[in-house]
C-alpha positions as a Markdown table, in Angstrom:
| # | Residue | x | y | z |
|---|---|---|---|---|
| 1 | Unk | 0.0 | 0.0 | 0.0 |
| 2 | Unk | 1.3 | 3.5 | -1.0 |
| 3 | Unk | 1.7 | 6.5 | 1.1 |
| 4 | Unk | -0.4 | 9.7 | 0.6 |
| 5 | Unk | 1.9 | 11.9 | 2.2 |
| 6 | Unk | -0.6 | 13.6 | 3.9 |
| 7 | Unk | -0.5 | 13.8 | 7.7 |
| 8 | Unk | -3.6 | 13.6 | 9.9 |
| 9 | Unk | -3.4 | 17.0 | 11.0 |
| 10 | Unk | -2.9 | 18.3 | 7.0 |
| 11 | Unk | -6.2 | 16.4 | 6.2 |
| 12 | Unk | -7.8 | 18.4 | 8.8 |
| 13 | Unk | -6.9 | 21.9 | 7.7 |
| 14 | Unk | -7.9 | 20.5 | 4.4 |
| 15 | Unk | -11.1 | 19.7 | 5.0 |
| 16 | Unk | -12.0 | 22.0 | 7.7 |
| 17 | Unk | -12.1 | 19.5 | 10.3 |
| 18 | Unk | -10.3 | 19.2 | 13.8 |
| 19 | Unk | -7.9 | 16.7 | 14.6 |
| 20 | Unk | -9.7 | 15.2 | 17.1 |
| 21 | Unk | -12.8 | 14.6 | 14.2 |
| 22 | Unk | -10.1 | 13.2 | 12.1 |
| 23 | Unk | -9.0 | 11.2 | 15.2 |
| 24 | Unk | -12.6 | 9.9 | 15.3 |
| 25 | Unk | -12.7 | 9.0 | 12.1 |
| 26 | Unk | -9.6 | 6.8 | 12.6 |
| 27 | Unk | -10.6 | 4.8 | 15.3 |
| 28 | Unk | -14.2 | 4.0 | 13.7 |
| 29 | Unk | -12.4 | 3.0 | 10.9 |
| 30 | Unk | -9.6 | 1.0 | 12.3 |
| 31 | Unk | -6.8 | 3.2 | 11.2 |
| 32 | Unk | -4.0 | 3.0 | 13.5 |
| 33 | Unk | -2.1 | 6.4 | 14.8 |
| 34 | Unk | 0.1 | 7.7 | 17.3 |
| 35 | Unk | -0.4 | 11.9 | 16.6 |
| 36 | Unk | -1.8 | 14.5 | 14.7 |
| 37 | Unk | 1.9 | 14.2 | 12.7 |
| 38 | Unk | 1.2 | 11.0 | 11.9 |
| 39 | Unk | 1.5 | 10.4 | 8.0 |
| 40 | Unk | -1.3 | 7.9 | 6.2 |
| 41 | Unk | -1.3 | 5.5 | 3.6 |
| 42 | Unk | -3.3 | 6.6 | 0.4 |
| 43 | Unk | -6.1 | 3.8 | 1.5 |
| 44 | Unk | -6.6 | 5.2 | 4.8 |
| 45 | Unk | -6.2 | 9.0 | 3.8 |
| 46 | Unk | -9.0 | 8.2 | 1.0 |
| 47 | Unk | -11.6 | 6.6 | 3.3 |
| 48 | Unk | -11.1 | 9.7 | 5.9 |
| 49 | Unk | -11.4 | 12.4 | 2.9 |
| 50 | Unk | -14.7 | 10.5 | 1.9 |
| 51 | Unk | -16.2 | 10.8 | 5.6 |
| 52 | Unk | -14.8 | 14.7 | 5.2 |
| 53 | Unk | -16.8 | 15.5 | 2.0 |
| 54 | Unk | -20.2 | 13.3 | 3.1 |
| 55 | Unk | -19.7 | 15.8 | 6.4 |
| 56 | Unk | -19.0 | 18.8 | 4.9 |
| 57 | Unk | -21.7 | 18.0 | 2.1 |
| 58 | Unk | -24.4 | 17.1 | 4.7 |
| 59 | Unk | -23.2 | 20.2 | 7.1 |
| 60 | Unk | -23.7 | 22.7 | 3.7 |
| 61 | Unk | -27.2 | 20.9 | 3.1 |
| 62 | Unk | -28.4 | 21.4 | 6.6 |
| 63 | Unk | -27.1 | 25.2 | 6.6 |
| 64 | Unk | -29.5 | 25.4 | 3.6 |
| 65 | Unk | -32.1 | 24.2 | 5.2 |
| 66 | Unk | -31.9 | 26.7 | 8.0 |
């Protein structure tokens, strides 16, 4: 498996989530870590950036609705 080169804390800022979201994220998807430096393979850093666009999609939808 390749690496993304993306750390856990660069996803965040990314995707305008905190670390400890992306932390969540992690541990309901079984991706092991040790810190918010910790660097991802592309598998893992894929399956978090899908959870980050169905949030941000669902939070835009809802901010809509308001």
């Amino acid at each position: 498996m390749g690496f993304a080169d993306v750390s856990i804390a660069e996803l965040a800022t990314d995707y305008n989530l905190t670390v400890e979201e992306v932390f969540f994220l992690c541990e309901r998807l079984g991706i092991a870590y040790k810190s918010s430096k910790t660097r991802l393979p592309l598998e893992d850093a894929k399956a978090i950036i899908s959870h980050a666009i169905e949030k941000n999609n669902s939070d835009s939808q809802e901010e809509a609705a308001s």
